[in-house]
C-alpha positions as CSV (number, residue, x, y, z in Angstrom):
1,X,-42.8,142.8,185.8
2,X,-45.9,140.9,186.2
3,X,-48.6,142.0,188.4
4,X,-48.8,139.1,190.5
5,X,-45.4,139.6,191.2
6,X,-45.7,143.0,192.2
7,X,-48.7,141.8,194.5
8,X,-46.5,139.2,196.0
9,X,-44.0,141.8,197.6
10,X,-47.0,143.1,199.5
11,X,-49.0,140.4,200.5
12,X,-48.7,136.2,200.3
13,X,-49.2,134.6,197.1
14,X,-52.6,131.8,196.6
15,X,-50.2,129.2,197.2
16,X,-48.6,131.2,200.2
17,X,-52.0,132.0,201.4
18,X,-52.7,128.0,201.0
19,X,-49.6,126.8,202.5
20,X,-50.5,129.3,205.3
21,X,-54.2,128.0,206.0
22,X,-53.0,124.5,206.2
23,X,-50.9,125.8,209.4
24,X,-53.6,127.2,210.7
25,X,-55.9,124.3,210.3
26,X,-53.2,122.1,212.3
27,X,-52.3,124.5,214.8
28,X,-56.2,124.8,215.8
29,X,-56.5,120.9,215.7
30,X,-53.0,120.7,217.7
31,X,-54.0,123.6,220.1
32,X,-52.4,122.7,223.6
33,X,-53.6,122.7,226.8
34,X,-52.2,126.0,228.8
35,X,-49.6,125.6,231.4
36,X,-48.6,121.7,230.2
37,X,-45.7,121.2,227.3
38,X,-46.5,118.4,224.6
39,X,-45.5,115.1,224.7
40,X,-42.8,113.9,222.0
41,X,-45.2,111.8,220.7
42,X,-48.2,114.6,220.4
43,X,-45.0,116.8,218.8
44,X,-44.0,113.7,216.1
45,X,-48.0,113.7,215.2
46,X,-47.9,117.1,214.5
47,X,-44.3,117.3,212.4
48,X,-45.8,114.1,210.8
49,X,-48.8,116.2,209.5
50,X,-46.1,119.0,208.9
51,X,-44.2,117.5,207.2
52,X,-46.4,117.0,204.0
53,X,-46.4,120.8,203.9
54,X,-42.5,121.2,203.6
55,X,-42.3,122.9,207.0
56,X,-39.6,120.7,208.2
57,X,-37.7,121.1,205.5
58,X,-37.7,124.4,205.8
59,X,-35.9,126.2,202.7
60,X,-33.7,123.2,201.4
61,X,-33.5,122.8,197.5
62,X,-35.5,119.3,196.5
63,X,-32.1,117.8,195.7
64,X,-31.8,118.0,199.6
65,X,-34.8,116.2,200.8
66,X,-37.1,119.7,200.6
67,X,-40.0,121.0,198.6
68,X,-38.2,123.9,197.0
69,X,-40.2,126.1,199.3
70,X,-39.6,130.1,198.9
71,X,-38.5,132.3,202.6
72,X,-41.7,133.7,202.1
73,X,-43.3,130.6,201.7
74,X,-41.9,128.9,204.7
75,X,-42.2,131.8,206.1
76,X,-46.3,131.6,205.7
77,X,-46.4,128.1,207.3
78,X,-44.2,129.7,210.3
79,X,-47.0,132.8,210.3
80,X,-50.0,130.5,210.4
81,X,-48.4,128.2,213.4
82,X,-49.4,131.2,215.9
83,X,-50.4,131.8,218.4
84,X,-51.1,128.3,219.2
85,X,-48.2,126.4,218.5
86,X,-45.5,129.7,218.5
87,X,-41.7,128.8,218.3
88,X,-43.0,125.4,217.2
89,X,-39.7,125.1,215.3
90,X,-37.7,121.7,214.1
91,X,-36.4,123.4,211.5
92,X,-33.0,125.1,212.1
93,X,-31.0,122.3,212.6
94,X,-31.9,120.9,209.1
95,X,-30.4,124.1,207.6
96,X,-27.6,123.9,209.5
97,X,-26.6,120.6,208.3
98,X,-27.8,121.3,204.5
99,X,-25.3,124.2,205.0
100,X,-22.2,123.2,206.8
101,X,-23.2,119.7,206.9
102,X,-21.1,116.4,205.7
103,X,-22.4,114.0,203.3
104,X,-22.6,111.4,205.8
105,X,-23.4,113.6,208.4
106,X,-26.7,114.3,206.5
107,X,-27.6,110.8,205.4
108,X,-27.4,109.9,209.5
109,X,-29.3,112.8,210.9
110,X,-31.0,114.4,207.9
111,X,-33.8,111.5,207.6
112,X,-35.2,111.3,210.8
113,X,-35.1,115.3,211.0
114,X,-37.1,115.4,208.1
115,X,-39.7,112.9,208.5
116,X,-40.4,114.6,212.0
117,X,-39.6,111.3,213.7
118,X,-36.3,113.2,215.7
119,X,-36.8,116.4,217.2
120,X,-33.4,118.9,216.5
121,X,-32.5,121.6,218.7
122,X,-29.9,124.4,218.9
123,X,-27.9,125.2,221.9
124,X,-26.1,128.1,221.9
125,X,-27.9,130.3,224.9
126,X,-25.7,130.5,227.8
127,X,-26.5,132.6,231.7
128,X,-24.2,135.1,230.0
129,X,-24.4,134.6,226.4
130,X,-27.0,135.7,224.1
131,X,-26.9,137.7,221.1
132,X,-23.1,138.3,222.1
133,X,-21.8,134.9,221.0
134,X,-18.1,136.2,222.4
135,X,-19.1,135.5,226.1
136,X,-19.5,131.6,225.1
137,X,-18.0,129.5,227.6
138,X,-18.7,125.9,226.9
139,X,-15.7,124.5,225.9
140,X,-14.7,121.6,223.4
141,X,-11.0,120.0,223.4
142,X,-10.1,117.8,221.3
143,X,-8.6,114.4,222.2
144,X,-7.6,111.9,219.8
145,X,-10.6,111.4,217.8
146,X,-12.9,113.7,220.0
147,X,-14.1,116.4,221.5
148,X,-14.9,116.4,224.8
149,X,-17.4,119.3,225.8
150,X,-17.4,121.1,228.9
151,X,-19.9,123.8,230.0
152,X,-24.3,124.5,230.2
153,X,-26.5,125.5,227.9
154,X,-30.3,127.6,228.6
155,X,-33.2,128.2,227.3
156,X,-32.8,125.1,224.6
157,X,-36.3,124.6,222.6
158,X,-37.5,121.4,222.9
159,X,-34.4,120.5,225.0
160,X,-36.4,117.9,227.1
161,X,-37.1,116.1,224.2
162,X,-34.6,116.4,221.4
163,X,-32.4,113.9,220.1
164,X,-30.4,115.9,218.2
165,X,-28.9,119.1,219.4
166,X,-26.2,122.1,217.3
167,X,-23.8,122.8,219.8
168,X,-22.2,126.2,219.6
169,X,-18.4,125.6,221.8
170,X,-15.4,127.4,222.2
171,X,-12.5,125.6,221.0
172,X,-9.9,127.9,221.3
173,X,-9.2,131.6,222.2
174,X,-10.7,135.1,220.6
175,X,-13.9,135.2,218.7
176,X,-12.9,133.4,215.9
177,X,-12.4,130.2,217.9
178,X,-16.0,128.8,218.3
179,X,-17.0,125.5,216.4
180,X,-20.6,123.7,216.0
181,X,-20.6,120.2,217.0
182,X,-23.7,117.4,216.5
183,X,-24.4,116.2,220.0
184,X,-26.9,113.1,219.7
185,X,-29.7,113.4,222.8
186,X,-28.2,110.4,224.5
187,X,-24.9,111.3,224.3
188,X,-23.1,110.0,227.6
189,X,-22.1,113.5,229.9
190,X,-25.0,115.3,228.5
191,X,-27.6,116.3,231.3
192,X,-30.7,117.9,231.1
193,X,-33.2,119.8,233.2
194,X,-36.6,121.2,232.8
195,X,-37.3,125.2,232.6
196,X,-40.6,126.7,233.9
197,X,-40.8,129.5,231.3
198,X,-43.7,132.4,231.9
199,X,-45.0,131.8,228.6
200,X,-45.3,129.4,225.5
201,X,-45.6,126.6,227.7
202,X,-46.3,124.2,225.0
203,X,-42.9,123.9,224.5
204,X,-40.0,121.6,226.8
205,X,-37.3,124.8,227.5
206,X,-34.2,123.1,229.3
207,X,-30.8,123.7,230.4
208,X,-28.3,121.4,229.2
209,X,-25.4,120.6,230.9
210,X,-22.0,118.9,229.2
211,X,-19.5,117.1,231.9
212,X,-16.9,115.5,229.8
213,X,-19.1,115.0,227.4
214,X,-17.5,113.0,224.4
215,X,-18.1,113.7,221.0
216,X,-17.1,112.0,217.8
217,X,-14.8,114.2,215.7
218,X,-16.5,113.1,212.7
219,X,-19.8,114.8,214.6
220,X,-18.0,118.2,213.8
221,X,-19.8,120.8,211.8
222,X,-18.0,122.2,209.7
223,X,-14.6,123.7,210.1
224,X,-12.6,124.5,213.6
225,X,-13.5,128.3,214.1
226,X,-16.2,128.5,212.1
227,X,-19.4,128.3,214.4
228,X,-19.9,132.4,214.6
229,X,-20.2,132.6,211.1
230,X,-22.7,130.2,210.7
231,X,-24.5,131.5,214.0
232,X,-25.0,134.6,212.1
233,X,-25.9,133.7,208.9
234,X,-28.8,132.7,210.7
235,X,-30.0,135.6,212.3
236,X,-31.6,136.8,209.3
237,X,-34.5,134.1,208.7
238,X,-34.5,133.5,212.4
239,X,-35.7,136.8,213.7
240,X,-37.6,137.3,210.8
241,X,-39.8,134.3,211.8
242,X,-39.6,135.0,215.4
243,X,-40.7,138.6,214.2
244,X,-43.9,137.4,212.1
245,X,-45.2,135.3,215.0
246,X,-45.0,137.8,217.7
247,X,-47.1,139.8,215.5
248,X,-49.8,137.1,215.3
249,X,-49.5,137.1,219.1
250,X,-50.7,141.1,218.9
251,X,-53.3,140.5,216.3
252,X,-54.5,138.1,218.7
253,X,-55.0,140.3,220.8
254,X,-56.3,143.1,219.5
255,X,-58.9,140.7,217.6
256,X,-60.2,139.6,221.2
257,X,-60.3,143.1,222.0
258,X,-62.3,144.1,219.1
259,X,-64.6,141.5,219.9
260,X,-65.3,142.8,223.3
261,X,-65.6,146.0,222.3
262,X,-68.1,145.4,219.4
263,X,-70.8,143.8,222.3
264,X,-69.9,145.7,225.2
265,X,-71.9,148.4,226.2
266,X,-70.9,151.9,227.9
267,X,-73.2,154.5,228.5
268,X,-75.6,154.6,225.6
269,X,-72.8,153.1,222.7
270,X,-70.7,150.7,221.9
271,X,-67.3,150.5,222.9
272,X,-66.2,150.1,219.8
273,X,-67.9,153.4,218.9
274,X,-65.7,154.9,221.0
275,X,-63.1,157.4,219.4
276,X,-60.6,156.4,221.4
277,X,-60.8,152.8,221.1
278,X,-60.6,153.2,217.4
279,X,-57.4,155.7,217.9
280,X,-55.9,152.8,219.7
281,X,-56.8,150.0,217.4
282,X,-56.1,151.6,214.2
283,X,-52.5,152.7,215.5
284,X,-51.6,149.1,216.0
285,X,-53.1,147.8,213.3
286,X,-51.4,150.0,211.3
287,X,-47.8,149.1,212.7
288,X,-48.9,145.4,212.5
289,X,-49.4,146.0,208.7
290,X,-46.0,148.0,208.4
291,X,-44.0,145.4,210.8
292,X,-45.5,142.2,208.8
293,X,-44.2,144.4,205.1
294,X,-40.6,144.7,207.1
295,X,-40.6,141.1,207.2
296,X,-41.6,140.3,204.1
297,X,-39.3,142.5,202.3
298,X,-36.1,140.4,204.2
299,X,-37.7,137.1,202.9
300,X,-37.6,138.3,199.7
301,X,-34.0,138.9,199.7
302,X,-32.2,136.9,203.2
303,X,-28.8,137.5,201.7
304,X,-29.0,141.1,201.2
305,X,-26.5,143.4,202.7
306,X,-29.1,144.6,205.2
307,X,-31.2,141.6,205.7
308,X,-29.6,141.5,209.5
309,X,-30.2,145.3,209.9
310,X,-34.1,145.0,208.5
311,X,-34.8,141.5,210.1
312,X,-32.8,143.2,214.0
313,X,-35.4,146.2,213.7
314,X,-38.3,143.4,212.3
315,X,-38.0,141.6,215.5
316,X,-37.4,144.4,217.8
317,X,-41.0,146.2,216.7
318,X,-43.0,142.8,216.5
319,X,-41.9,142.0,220.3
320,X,-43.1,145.2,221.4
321,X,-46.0,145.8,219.5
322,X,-47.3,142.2,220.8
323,X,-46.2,143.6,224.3
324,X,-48.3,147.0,223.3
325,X,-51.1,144.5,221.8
326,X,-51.7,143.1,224.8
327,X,-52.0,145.7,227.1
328,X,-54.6,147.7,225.1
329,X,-56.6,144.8,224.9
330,X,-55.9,144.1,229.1
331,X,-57.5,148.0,229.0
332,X,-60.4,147.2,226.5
333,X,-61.2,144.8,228.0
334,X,-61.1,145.5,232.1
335,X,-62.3,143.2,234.8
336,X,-63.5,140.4,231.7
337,X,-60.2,139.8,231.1
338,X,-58.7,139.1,234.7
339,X,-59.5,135.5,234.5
340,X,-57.0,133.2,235.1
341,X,-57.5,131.1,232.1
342,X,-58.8,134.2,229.8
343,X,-57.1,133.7,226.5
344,X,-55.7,137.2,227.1
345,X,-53.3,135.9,229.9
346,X,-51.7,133.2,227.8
347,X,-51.4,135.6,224.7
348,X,-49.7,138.3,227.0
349,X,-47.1,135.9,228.5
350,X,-46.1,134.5,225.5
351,X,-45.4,137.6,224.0
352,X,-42.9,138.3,227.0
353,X,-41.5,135.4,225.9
354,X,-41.0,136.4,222.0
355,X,-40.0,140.3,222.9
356,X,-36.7,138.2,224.6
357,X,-36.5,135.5,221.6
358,X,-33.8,135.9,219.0
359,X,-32.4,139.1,221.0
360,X,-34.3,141.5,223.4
361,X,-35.6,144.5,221.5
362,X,-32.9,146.6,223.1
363,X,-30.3,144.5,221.4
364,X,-32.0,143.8,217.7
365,X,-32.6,148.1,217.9
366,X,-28.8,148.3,218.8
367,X,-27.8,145.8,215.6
368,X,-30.1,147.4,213.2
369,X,-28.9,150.9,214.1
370,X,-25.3,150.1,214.3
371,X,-25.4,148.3,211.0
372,X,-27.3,151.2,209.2
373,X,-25.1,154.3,210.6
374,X,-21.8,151.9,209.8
375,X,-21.7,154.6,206.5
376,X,-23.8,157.1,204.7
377,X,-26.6,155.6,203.2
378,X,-26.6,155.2,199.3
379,X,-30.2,155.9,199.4
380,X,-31.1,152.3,198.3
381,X,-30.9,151.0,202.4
382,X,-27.4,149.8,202.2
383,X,-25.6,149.4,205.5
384,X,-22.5,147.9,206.3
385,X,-22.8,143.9,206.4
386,X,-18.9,143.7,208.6
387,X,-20.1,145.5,211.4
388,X,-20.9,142.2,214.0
389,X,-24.2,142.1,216.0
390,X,-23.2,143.0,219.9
């Protein structure tokens, strides 16, 4: 095997490194102002920049309207978005469609997603479903040629904005029985409200709410009872990316910290001569190394057997190591960092946000251990891929 490739499993390639610098660069230029959600219009400007990069294509072949990029490409771009513009997203529903998708479903939606002129959105979130897609209750009958969709939705990224939403709906009994539907953002019955979230308040988070809401059946995506499955195909690359930019959110962190520390003086030395600041910082530097390997290791491979396992426990230690992050800095850093508007504040609710987003930690450490004790281990990390996510 080449050396570069072997390289490449440990850290990003040039081009990775590139495609993750241009993020950067447009997330710093893009930064928001704290406490107020973009516009659509500041959002279109930056998908429009975006979208020279491939990001809102995400992983789609070139034959689909992508750049061919790699998971670990992509997932650089996602990376080099935080902290600034975390859970950015406008991404997922183009998957969904390359995936399940019609032919003329993607030459009417697929354009506009991709030029970064609509905004997409998935609702599946309910009050009492999460992670466990069996408690769905939205419901979706079908009438003649429609569907008519009954039920609310929460915690929909950019659901104030959107104009195209995946709809996750039961449409019959047992587990099996849930369908994705293509809701258009002016859909008549379909109601929106604003959330106040505690953190990564750049973004519109909104409940949606469907009263007899009618749906074209040709807006179906995919087959009747097929909507779990594709839910969880998903989980992979989702809380792998969630995973990567919680851990910027921590590195954040501790690089304000080690800033501080470096000019702050105690007694006669330097914080950061202090033995037990450096304990501190080099144990979560070091699980920021190891968690940001995890992640890399289930882009290299998002169909493996235990890419759901791997990605579950990627997501669960990246939520709380930015939670950890963020404290130790709040303790490096004392009274300084009790300001209101100290950077520190918005890094620290945001990362409340992302321990919750794609599953709590508590449930991504229940999937990833329930999927790797499903059966003895055949020393290679295999784990039992039927075993569902609760």
């Amino acid at each position: 095997m080449p050396a570069n490739d072997v390289a490449a499993r440990f850290d990003l390639s040039a081009g990775e490194r590139a495609l993750l610098e241009q993020a950067e660069t447009i997330a710093a230029a893009h930064a928001p102002v704290d406490g107020e959600s973009m516009s659509l219009a500041a959002l279109r400007g930056i998908f429009r920049e975006l979208e020279l990069t491939g990001y809102l294509a995400s992983v789609l072949p070139p034959e689909a309207g992508g750049k061919g990029l790699s998971p670990l490409a992509f997932a650089a771009l996602v990376e080099g978005l935080a902290p600034d513009l975390t859970l950015l997203g406008n991404h997922s529903v183009q998957r969904y469609l390359h995936s399940f998708g019609s032919a003329a479903q993607c030459r009417r939606f697929m354009p506009g997603l991709l030029s970064g002129e609509d905004i997409g959105a998935i609702a599946i979130t309910e009050a009492q479903a999460g992670s466990d897609l069996a408690r769905i209750e939205t419901m979706a009958r079908r009438v003649g040629d429609r569907y008519v969709l009954n039920g609310r939705k929460t915690w929909v990224t950019h659901g104030m904005v959107a104009s195209t939403f995946i709809v996750l709906a039961r449409t019959g009994d047992g587990v099996d029985r849930f369908t994705r539907f293509i809701v258009p953002g002016d859909s008549a019955g379909l109601q929106r409200s604003k959330q106040k979230p505690v953190g990564l308040t750049h973004l519109s988070f909104a409940n949606l709410e469907f009263n007899d809401c009618e749906v074209e059946a040709g807006l179906r995506l995919g087959a009747e009872g097929e909507g779990v499955k594709g839910a969880k195909q998903a989980f992979p690359i989702a809380r792998m990316l969630a995973a990567l930019q919680a851990l910027r959110i921590g590195r954040s962190a501790l690089a304000l910290a080690s800033d501080f520390a470096r000019t702050r003086v105690v007694g006669s030395q330097s914080l950061a001569d202090s033995s037990m600041v450096q304990h501190g910082y080099s144990g979560l530097w070091a699980r920021c190394e190891a968690t940001r390997l995890l992640c890399f290791k289930v882009a290299a491979n998002l169909a493996a057997p235990d890419a759901t396992a791997m990605a579950s426990a990627a997501k669960a230690a990246a939520g709380e190591l930015a939670l950890d992050a963020c404290r130790w800095a709040s303790d490096c850093l004392g009274s300084a960092g009790l300001d209101a508007d100290h950077r520190l504040l918005r890094l620290h609710n945001d990362a409340r946000m992302m321990s919750v987003v794609d599953g709590t930690s508590v449930l991504n450490h229940l999937v990833a251990a329930r999927r790797s004790i499903a059966r003895p281990s055949s020393g290679q990390g295999s784990v039992d891929a039927g075993m569902q996510p609760q």
